[in-house]
N, C-alpha and C positions, 0 to 999 in steps of 0.2 A: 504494500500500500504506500503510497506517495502521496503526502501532503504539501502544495504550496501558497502561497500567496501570489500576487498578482504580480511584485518586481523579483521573482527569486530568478537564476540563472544553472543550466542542468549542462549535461556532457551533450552526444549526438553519437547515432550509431546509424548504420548501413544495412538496410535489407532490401529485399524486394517490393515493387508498390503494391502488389497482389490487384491487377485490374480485373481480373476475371474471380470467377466465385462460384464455374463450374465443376471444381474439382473438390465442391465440399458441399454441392447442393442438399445434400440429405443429412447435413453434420451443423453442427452449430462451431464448432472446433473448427479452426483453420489453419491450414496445413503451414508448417515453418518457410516455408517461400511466400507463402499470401499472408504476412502480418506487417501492421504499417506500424513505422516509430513517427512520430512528429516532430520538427523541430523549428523555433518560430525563433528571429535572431530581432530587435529595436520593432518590437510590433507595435502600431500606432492607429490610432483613428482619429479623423477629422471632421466635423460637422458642414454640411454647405456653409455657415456661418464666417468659417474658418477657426474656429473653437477647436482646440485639440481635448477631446478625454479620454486617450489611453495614448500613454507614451513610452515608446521603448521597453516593452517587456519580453522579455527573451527568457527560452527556458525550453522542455521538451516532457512530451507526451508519449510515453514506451507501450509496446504491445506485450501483453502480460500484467499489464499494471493499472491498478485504480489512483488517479487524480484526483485529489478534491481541493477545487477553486476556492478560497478560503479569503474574506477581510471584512470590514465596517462596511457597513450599508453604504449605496453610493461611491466606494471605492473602483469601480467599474468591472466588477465579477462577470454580469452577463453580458455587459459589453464586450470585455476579453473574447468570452467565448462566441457570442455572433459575431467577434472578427476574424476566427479561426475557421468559423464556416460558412461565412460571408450575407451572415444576415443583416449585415447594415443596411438601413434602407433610409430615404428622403433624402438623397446627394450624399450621405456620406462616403469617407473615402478609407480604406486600409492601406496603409504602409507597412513598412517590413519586409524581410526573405522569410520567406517558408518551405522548407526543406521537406519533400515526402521520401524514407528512405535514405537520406541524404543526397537526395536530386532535389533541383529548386524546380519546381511544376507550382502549377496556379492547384487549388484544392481541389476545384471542382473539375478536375481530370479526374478523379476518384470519387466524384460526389455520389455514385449507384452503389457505392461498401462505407459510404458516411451514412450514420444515424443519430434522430436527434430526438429527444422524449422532451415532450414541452411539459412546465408544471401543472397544466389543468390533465386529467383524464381524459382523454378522448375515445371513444369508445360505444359501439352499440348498448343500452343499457336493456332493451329488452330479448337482447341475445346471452346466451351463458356463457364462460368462461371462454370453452371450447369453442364453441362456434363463431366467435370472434376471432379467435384466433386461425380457423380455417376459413374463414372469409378473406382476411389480411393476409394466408401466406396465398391465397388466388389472388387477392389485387397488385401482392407486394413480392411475391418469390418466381423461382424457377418454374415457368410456364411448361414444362419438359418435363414434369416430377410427375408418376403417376401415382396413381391413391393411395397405394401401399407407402411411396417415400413420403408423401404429402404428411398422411397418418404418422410415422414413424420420425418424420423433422417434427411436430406439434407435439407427438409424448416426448421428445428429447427439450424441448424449453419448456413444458410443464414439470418435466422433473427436476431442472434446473432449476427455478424458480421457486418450486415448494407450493406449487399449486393442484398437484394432484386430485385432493380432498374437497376442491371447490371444480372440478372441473369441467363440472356438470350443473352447475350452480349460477342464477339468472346474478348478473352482474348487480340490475336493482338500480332504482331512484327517489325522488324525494317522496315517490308515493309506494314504490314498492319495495318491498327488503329484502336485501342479498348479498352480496360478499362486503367485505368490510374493506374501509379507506387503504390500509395497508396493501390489503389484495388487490382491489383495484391497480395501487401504484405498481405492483408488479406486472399484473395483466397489460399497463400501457408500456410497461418494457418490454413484457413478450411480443405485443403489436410486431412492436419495433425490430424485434430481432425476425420477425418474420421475411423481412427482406434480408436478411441474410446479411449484417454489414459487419465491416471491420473494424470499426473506430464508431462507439456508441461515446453522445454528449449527451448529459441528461441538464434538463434546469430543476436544480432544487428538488429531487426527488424525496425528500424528508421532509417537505415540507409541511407542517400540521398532524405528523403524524408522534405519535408519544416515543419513549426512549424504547420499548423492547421492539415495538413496530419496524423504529427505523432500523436498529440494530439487524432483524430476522432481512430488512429488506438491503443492508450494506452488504450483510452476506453472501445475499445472491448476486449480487452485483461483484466481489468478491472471485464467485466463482466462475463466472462468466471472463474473470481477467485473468485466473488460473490457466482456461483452454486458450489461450491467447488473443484475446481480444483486447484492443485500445480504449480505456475508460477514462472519462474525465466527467466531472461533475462541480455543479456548485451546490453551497452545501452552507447550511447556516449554522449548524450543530458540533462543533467540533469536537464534544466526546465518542 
């Protein structure tokens, strides 16, 4: 696990960009040539205004490893990370080198193995667990997968996850009841790994939820950096 702050500075390492994701469409695991490292050298944003709020932050993002974006409110956490994966929007502008691999490519060469978990839930809520999750890997995965790998990629992030026990269980609204805040937050990870990426951002996924909650849900997130995936997150909790 890797904690930093917004000015900290890290080494850099060289692998492959892993642009394809056919050689693991049935695996949530990606194979040691398809794992990205990040490395981002004086990264900066500037408003149309010409207002700078983020300047010069250098540091790197390894595969195998959990990040959590870490400082004061207003310090520019999410800012960081929508310039990492270019969600500035209204004229704004990013500066900086950003190394994928240790080749300088723009991100969005790689943008179909990036993922991003917003902090609201999105999600069918009158659909169960499961079948959210096979709806999203038909709108989001390997169109080539037949039923059997379909089945067989959706118990592999259910198990991961630690959703088993709800997996058949109506997700639920403010009028109907069903899996709890925690679960949810895992179910819009799973969404997410449903396309199959290599480098998952999450925004604030602890967010509102209590200490053992978030605890059960760092873990999974944990484990998902164990099989080699890229994790970064911002994170208001620091225990």
């Amino acid at each position: 696990r890797s904690i930093i702050g917004t000015n900290n500075s890290f080494g850099t390492d060289s692998q492959s960009d892993g642009n394809s994701r056919s050689s693991r469409s049935t695996s949530v695991a990606p194979p040691s040539d398809c794992r990205i490292d990040l490395t981002f050298t004086n990264l900066t944003v500037t408003l149309a205004n010409g207002l700078k709020i983020l300047n010069g932050v250098t540091g790197e993002l390894k595969s195998g490893t959990m990040t959590a974006i870490m400082g004061p409110s207003g310090c520019g956490k999410s800012t960081f990370m929508n310039a990492l994966t270019y969600r500035i929007r209204d004229g704004g502008k990013v500066g900086g080198e950003i190394l994928i691999n240790g080749q300088k490519k723009h991100l969005m060469t790689i943008q179909h193995v990036v993922g991003f978990v917003p902090q609201e839930d999105v999600m069918h809520r009158d659909l169960s667990v499961r079948e959210n999750l096979r709806f999203y890997l038909r709108l989001k995965g390997d169109p080539n997968l037949t039923r059997v790998q379909r089945r067989s990629f959706v118990n592999e992030i259910v198990d991961i996850l630690g959703l088993a026990h709800v997996q058949h269980s109506l997700i639920g609204d403010e009028l109907r009841r069903g899996v709890s805040g925690g679960q949810r937050k895992r179910v819009n990870i799973a969404i997410e790994l449903m396309g199959s990426p290599l480098v998952l951002f999450l925004d604030e996924p602890t967010s509102g939820l209590d200490a053992t909650t978030s605890q059960q849900l760092i873990d999974s997130l944990e484990k998902l950096a164990e099989i080699g995936l890229t994790i970064a997150m911002v994170i208001h909790q620091p225990r």
